[in-house]
KEKE-3310 file (N, C-alpha, C; in steps of 0.2 Angstrom, whole numbers, plus 5000, padded with zeros to 4 digits):
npx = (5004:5000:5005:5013:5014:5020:5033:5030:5034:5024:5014:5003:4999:4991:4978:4978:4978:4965:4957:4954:4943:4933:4929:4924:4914:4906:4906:4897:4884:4882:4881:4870:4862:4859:4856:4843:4841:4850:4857:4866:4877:4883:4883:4894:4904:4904:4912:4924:4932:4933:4940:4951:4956:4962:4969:4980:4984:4989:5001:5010:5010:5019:5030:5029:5034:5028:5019:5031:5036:5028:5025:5020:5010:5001:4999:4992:4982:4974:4970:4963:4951:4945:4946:4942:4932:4924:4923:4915:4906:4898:4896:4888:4877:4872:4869:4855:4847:4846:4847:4857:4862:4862:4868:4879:4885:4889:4899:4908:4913:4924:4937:4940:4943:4952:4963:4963:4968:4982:4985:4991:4997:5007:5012:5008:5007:4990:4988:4978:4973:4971:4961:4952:4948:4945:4933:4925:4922:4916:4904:4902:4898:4885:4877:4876:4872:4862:4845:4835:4822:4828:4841:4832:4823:4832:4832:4819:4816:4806:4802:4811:4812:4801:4802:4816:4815:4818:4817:4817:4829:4841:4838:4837:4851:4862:4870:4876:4884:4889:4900:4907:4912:4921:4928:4933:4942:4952:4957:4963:4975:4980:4991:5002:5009:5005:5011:5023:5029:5025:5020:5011:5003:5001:4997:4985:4978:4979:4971:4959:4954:4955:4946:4935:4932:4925:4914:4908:4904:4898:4885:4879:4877:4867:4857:4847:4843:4856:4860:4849:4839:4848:4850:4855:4861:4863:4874:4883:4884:4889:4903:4909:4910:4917:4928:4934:4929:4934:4947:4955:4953:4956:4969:4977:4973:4978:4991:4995:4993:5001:5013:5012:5006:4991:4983:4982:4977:4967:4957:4953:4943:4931:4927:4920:4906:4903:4903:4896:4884:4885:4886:4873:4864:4864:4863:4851:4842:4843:4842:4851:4850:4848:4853:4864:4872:4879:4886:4892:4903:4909:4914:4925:4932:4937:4946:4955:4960:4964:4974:4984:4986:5001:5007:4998:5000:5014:5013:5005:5014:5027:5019:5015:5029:5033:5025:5027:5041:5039:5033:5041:5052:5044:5040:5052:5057:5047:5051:5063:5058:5050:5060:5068:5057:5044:5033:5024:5022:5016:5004:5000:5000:4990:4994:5003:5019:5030:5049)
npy = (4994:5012:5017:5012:5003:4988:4991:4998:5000:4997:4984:4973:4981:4984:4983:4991:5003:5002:5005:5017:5020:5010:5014:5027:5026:5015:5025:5034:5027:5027:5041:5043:5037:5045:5057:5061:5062:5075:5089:5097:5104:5101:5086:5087:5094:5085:5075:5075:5083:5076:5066:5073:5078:5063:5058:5068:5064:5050:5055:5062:5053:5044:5054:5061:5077:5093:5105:5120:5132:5144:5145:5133:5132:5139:5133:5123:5130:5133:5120:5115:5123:5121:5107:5103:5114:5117:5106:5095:5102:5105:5093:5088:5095:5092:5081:5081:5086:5079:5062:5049:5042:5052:5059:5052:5053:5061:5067:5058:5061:5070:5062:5067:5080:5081:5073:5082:5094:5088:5086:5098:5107:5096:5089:5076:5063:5057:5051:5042:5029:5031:5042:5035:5028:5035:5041:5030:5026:5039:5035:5020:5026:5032:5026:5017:5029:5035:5037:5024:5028:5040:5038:5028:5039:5045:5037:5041:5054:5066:5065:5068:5082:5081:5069:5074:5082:5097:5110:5109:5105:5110:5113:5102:5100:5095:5102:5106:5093:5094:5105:5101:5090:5095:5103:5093:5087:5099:5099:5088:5089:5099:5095:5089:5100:5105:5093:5098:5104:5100:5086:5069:5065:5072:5086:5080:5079:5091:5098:5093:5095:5112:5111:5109:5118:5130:5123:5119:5131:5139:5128:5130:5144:5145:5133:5121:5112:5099:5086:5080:5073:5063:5046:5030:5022:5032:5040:5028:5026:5039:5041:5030:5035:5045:5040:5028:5033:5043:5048:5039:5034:5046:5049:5038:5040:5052:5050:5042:5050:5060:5055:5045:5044:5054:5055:5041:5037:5044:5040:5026:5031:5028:5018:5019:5021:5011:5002:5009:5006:4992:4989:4996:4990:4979:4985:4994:4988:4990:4985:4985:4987:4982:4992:4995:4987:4984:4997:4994:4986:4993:5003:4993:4990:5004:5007:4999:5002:5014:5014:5005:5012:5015:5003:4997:5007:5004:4989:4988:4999:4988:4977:4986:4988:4974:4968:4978:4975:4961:4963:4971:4958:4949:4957:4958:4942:4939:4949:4943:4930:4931:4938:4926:4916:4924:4923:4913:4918:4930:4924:4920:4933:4939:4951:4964:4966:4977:4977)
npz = (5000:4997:5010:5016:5025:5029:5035:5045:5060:5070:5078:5070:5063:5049:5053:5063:5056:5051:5057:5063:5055:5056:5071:5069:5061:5071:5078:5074:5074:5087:5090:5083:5089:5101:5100:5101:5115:5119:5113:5098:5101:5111:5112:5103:5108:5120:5114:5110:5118:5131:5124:5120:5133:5137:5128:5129:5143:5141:5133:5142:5151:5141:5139:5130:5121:5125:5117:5111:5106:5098:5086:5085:5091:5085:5074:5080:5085:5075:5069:5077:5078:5064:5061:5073:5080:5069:5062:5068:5074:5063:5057:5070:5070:5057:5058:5064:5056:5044:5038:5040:5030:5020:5024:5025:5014:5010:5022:5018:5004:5007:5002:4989:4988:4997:4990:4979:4984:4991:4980:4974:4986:4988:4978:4976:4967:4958:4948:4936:4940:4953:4951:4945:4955:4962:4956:4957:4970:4973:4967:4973:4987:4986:4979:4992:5002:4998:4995:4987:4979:4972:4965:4956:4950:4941:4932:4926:4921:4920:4931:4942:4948:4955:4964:4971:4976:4976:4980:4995:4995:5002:5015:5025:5031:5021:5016:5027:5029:5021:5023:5034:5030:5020:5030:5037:5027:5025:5038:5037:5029:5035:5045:5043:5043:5055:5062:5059:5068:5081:5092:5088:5093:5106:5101:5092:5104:5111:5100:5101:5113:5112:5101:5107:5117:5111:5108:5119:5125:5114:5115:5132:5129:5122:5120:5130:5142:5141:5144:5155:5151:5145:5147:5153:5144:5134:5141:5141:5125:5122:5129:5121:5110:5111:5118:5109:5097:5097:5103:5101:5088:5083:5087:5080:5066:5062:5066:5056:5046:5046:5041:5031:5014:5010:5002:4999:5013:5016:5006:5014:5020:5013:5020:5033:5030:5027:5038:5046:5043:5043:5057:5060:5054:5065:5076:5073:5066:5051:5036:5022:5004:4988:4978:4989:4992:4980:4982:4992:4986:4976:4982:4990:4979:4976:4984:4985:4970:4974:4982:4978:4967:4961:4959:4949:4939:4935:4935:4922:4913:4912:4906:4894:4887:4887:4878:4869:4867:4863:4850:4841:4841:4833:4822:4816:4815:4805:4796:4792:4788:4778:4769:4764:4763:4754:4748:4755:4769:4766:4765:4776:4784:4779:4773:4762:4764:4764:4755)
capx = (5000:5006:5006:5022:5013:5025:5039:5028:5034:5017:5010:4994:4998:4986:4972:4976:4977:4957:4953:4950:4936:4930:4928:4921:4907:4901:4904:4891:4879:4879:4879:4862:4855:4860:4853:4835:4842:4852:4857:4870:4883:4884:4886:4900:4910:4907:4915:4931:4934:4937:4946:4957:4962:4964:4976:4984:4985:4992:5008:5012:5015:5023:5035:5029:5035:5023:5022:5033:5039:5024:5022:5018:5005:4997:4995:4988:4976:4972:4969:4957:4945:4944:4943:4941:4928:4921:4920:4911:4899:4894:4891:4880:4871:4871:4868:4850:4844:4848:4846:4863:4865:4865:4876:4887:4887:4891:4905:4913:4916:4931:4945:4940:4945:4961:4965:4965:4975:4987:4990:4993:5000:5013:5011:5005:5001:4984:4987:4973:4971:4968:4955:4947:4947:4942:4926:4920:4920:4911:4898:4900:4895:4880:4872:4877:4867:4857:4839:4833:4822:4834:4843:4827:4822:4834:4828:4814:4817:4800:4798:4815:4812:4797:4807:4823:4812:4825:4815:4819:4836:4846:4834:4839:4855:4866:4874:4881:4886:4895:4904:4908:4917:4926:4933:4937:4946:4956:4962:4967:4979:4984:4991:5009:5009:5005:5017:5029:5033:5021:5020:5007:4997:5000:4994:4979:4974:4977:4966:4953:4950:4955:4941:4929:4930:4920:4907:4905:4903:4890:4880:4878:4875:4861:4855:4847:4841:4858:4858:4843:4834:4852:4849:4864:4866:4866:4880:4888:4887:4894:4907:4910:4910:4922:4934:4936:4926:4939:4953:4960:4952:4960:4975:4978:4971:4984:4999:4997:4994:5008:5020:5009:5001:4986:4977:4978:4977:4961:4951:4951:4936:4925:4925:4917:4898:4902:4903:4889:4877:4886:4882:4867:4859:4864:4861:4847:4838:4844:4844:4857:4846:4852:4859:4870:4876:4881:4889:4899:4907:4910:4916:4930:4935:4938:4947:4961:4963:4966:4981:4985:4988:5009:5010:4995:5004:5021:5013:5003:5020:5029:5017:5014:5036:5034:5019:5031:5047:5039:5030:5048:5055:5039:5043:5060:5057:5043:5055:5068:5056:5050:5065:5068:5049:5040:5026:5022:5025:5010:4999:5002:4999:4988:4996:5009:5027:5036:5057)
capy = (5000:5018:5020:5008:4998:4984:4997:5000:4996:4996:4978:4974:4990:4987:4982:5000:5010:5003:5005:5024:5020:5007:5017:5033:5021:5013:5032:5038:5024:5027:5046:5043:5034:5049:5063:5063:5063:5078:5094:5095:5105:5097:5081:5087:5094:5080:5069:5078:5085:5070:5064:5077:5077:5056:5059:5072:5060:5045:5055:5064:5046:5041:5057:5066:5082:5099:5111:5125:5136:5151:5145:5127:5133:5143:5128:5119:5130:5133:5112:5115:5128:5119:5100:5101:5116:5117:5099:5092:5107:5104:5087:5085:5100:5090:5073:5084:5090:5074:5055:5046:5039:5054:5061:5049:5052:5071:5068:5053:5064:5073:5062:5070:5088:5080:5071:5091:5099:5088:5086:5105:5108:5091:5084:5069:5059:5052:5046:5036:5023:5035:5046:5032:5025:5040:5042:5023:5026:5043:5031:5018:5029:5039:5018:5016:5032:5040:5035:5022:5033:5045:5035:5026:5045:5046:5032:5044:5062:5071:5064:5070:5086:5082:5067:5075:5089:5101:5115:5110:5100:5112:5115:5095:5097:5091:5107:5106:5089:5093:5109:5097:5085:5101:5105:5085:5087:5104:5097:5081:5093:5103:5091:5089:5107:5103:5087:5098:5106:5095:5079:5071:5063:5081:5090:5077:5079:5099:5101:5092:5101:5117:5116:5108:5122:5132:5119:5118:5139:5137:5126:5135:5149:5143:5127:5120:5105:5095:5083:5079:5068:5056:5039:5027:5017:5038:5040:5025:5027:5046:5038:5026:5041:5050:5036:5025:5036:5052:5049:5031:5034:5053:5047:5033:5044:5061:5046:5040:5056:5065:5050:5043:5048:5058:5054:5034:5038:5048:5035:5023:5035:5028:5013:5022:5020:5002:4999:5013:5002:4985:4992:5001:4985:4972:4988:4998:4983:4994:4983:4984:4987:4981:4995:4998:4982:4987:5001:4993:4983:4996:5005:4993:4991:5010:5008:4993:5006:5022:5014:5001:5016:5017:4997:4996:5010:5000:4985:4992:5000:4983:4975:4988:4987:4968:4968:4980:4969:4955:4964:4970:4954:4947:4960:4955:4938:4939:4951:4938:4926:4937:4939:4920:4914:4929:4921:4909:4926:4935:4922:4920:4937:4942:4958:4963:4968:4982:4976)
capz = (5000:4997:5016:5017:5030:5030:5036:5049:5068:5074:5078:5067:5056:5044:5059:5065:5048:5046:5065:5064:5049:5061:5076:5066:5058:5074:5082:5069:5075:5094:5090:5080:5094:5107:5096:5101:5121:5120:5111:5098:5103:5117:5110:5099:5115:5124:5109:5109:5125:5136:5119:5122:5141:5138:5123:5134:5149:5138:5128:5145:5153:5138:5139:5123:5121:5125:5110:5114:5100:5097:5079:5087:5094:5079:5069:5084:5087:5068:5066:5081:5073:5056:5061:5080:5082:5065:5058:5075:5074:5056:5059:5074:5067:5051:5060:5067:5051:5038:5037:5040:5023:5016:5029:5025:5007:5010:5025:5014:4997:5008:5000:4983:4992:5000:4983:4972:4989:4992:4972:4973:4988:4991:4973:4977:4961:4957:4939:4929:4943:4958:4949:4944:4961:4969:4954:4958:4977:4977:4964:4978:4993:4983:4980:4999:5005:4994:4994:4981:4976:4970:4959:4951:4948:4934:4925:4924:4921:4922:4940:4946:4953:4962:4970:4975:4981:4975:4986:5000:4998:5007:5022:5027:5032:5019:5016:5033:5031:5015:5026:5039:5024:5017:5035:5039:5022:5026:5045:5034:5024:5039:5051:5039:5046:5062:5065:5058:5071:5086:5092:5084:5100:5109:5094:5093:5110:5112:5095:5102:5121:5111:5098:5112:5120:5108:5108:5124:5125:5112:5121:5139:5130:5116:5120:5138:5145:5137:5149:5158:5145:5144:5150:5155:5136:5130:5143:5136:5118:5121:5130:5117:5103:5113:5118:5102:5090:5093:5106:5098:5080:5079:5088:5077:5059:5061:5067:5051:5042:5049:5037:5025:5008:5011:4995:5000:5018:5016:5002:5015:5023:5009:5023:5035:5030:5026:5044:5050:5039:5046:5067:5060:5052:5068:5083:5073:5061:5044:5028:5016:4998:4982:4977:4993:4993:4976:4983:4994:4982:4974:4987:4991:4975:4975:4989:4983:4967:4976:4987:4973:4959:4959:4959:4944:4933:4934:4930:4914:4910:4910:4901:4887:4888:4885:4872:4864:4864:4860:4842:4839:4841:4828:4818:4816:4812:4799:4788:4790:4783:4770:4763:4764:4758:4753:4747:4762:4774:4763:4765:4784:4786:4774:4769:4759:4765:4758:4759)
cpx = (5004:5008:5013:5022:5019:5032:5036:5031:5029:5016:5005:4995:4994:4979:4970:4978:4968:4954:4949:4940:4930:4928:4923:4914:4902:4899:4896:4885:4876:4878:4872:4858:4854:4856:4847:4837:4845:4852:4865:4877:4885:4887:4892:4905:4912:4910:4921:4934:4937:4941:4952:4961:4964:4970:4983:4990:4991:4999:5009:5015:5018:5030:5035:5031:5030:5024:5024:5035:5029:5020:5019:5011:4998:4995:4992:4982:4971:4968:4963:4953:4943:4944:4941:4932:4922:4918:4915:4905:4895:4891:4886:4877:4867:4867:4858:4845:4841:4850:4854:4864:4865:4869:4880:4890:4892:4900:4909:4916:4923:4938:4948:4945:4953:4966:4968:4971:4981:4992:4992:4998:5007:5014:5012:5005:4996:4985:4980:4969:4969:4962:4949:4944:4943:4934:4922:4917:4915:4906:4894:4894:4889:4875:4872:4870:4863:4850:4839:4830:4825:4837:4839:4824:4825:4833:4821:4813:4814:4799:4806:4814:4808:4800:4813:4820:4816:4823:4817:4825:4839:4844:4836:4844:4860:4871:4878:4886:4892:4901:4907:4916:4923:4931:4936:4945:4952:4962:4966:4976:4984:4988:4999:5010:5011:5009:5023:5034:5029:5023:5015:5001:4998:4996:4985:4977:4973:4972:4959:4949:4952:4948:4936:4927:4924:4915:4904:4900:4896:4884:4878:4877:4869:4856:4852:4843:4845:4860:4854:4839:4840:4851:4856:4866:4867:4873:4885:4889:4890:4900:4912:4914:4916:4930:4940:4933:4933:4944:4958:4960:4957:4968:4980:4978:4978:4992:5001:4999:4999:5017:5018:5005:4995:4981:4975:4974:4967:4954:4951:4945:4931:4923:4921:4911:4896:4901:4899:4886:4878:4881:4878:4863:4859:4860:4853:4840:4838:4846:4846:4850:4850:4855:4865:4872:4881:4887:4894:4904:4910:4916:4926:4936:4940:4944:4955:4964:4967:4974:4987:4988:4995:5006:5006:4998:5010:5019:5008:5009:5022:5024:5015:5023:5037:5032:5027:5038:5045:5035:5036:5050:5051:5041:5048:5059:5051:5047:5060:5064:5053:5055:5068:5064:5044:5032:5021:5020:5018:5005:4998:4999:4992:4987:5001:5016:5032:5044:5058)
cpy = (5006:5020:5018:5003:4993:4987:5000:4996:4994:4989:4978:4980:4990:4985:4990:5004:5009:5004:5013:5023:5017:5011:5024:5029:5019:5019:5035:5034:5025:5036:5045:5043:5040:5055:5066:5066:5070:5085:5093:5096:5103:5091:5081:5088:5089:5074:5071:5081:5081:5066:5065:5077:5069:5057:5062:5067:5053:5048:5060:5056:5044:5045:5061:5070:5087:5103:5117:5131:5140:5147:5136:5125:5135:5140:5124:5122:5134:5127:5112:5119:5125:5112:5099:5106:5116:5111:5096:5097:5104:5097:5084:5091:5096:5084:5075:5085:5085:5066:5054:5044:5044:5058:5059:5049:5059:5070:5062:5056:5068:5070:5064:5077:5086:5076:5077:5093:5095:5087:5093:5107:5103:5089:5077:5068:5056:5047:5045:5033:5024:5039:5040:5029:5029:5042:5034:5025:5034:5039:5026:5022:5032:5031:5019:5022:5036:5035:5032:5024:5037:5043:5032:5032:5048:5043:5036:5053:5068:5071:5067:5076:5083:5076:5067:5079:5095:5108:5116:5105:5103:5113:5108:5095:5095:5095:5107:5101:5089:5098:5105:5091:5091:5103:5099:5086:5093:5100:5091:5085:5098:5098:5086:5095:5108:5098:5089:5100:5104:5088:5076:5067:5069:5084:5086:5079:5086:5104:5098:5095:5109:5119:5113:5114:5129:5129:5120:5127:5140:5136:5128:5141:5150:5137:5126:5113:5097:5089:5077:5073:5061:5052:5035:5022:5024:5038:5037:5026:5035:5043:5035:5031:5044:5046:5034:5031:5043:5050:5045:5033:5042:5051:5043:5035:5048:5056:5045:5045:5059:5061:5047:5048:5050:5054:5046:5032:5040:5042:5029:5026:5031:5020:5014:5019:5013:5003:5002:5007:4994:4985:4993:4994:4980:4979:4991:4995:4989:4988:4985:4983:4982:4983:4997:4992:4981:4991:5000:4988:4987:5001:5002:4991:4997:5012:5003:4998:5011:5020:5009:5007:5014:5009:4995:4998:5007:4992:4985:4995:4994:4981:4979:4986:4977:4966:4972:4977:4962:4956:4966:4964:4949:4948:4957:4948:4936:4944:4946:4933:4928:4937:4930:4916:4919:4928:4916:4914:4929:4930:4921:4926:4941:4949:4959:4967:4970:4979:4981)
cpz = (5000:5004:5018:5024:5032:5031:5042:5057:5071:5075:5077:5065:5053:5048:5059:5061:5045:5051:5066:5060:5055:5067:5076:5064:5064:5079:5079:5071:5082:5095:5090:5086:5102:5106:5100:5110:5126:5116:5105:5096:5107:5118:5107:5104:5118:5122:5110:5115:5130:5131:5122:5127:5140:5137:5128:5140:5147:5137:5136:5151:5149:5137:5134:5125:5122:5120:5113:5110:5101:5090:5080:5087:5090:5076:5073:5084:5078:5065:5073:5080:5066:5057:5068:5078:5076:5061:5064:5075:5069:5056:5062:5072:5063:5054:5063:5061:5043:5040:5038:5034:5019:5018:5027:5020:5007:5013:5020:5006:4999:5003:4992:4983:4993:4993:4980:4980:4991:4984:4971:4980:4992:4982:4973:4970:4961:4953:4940:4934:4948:4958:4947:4951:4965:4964:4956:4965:4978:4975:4972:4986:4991:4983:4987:5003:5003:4992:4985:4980:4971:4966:4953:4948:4940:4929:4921:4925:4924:4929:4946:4951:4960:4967:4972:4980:4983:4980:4990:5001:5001:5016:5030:5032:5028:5015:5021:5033:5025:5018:5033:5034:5022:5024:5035:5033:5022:5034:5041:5031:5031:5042:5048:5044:5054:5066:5064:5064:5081:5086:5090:5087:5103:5104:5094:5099:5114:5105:5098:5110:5118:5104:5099:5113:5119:5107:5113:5126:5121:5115:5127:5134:5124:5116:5127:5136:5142:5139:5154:5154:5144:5150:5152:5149:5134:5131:5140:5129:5116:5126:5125:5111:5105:5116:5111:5096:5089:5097:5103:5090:5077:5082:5082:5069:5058:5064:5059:5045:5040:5045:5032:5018:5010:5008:4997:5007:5021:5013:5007:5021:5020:5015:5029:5037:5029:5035:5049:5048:5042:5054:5066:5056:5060:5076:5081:5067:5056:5040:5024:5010:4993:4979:4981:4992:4987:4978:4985:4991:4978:4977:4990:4986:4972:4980:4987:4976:4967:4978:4981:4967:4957:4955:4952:4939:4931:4933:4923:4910:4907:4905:4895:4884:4886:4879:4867:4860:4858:4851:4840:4837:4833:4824:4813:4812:4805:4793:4787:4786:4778:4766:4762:4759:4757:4753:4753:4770:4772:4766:4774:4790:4785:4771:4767:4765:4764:4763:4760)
residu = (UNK:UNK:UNK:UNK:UNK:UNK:UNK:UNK:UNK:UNK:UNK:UNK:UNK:UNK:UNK:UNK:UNK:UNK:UNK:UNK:UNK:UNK:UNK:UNK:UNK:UNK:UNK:UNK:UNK:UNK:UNK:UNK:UNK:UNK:UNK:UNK:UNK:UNK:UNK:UNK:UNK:UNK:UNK:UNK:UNK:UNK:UNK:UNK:UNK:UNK:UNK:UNK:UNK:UNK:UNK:UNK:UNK:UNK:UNK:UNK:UNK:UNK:UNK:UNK:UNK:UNK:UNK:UNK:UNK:UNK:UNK:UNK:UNK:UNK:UNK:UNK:UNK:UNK:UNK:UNK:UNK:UNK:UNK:UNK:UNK:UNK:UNK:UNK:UNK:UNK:UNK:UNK:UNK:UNK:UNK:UNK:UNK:UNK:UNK:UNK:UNK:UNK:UNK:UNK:UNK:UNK:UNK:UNK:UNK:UNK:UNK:UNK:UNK:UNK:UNK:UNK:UNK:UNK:UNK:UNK:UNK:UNK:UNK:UNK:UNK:UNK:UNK:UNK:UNK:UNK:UNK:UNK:UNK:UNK:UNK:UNK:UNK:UNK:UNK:UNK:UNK:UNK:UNK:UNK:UNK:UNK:UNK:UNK:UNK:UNK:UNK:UNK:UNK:UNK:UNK:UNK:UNK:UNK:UNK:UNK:UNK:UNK:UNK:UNK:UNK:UNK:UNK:UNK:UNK:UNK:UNK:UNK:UNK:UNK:UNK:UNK:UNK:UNK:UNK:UNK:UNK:UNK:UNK:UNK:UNK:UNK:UNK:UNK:UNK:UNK:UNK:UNK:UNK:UNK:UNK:UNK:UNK:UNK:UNK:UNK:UNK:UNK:UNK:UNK:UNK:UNK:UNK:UNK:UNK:UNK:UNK:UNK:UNK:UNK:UNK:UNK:UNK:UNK:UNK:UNK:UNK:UNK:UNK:UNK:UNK:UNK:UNK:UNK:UNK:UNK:UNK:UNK:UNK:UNK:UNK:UNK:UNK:UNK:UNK:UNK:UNK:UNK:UNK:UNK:UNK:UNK:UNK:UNK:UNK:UNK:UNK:UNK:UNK:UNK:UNK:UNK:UNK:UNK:UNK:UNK:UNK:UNK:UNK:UNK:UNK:UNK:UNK:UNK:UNK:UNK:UNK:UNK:UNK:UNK:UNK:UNK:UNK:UNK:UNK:UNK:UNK:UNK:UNK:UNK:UNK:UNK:UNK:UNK:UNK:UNK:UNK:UNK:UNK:UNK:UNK:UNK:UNK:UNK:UNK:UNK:UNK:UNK:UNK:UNK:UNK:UNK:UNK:UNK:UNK:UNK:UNK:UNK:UNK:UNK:UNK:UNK:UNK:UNK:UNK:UNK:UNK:UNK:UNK:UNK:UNK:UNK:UNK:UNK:UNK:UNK:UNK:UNK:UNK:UNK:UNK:UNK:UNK:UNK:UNK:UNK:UNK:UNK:UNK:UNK:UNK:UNK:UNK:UNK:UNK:UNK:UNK:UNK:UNK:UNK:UNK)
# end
């Protein structure tokens, strides 16, 4: 893979290079289920905040360094306004207003964002095998969460507007959720920046109590009763959300970041919704359609492309490089027989053969 996993010291590196997706997936399911109980700013604070002092608590027993430098500082609390306070905003806004599947279609179109910025601002390469990797898997994710309706709509033109219900598409929600995606996709990008000159559990864990802080402010000053209505499974599945869904999964995501390819990095997002719909079919009885099941095949074939590109191009190279010797080499001996038996050669080929 382009991340260079087998280079990795980690134990089970490629376990915890899919465990963020994993964790984000069943975050997104135990949020759902918290929504209706609470408020949710509140819930975003309370995802990232006890994140953050964990993180904290973890790299100061391990002896990480604290960010000390001024300019340290700037890009931490830069990556905490743009993926801490503003992406966790947009999405339990968004997660209020808008269906989870198509939520998931919105926050999952990021690694198309993180694919154009890091091609412009690292030059990453896509090629051929990455763009195509990255058009299958937005296809995949759009089957996955977008209303069968909505696809069988185009089969049928006249009836489109009235079933997207283009009036009221933005009123949902799914502007947020696409502002939510575009931040995820900016903090992806920042966090080269931020490890330049951080640690990059310190960094994780001072971006998340630095763009709580703001959540929390919000809520006490706009929201009330954010608490009172949670239950003891709400508690645990905010719990859950804010353990594994952000402390391990963000921990474990910007480690990787902070050394791997972005663009391959990133397209393993599209696995996300696979595993919201896995917890969301056994915790929430959601059925898997025809077409998502579609999708997710789709999905992880987009996903073997993306990281797969270099090694695809280099062996399409060889083989056009082989193909070519071996018509040369053809070549070669068909004039040699030609000028030998000419007339044997014509008919063999059936076309003439200027000496």
């Amino acid at each position: 893979m382009q991340l260079k996993l087998t280079n990795s010291k980690l134990p089970f590196a490629p376990l915890l290079l899919i465990a963020p997706f994993f964790f984000w997936g069943t975050a997104m399911v135990a949020m759902k289920g918290v929504i209706p109980q609470t408020t949710p700013f509140f819930m975003a604070a309370m995802r990232i905040l006890p994140a953050g002092i964990l993180l904290l608590i973890v790299g100061m027993i391990q002896g990480r360094p604290q960010p000390q430098r001024k300019l340290a500082w700037l890009w931490i609390l830069l990556f905490a306004l743009v993926d801490g306070a503003l992406f966790q905003g947009f999405l339990a806004e968004g997660l209020v207003r808008t269906g989870a599947g198509l939520g998931s279609v919105m926050i999952d179109s990021q690694p198309l964002a993180v694919a154009i910025l890091s091609l412009w601002l690292f030059q990453e390469r896509i090629r051929f095998w990455g763009w195509l990797g990255l058009g299958i898997g937005v296809i995949g994710i759009s089957l996955i969460g977008l209303p069968d309706e909505w696809i069988g709509s185009l089969l049928h033109p006249e009836t489109i507007e009235a079933s997207l219900g283009i009036d009221t598409l933005f009123q949902s929600g799914e502007w947020l959720m696409l502002l939510a995606s575009l931040s995820m996709a900016v903090g992806t990008v920042l966090v080269r920046w931020v490890c330049k000159y951080n640690d990059p559990v310190m960094a994780t864990g001072w971006h998340l109590i630095l763009g709580g802080v703001p959540l929390l402010a919000i809520s006490a000053g706009f929201e009330s009763q954010q608490w009172i209505n949670i239950d003891q499974y709400g508690w645990i599945a905010m719990g859950y959300a804010a353990i594994f869904g952000s402390a391990i999964a963000y921990g474990l995501f910007f480690y990787f970041a902070s050394s791997g390819n972005l663009t391959s990095l990133s397209a393993l997002t599209f696995l996300t919704p696979i595993f919201a719909l896995l917890f969301g079919n056994f915790f929430l009885g959601e059925v898997l359609s025809s077409l998502q099941s579609v999708g997710v095949g789709l999905t992880l074939v987009s996903i073997y492309l993306i990281n797969q590109r270099d090694v695809l191009a280099q062996k399409l190279k060889f083989s056009s490089l082989i193909k070519e010797e071996v018509s040369n080499t053809t070549s070669g001996k068909l004039l040699k027989q030609y000028q030998q038996h000419p007339v044997e050669v014509k008919v063999q080929v059936g076309v003439e053969i200027s000496e």
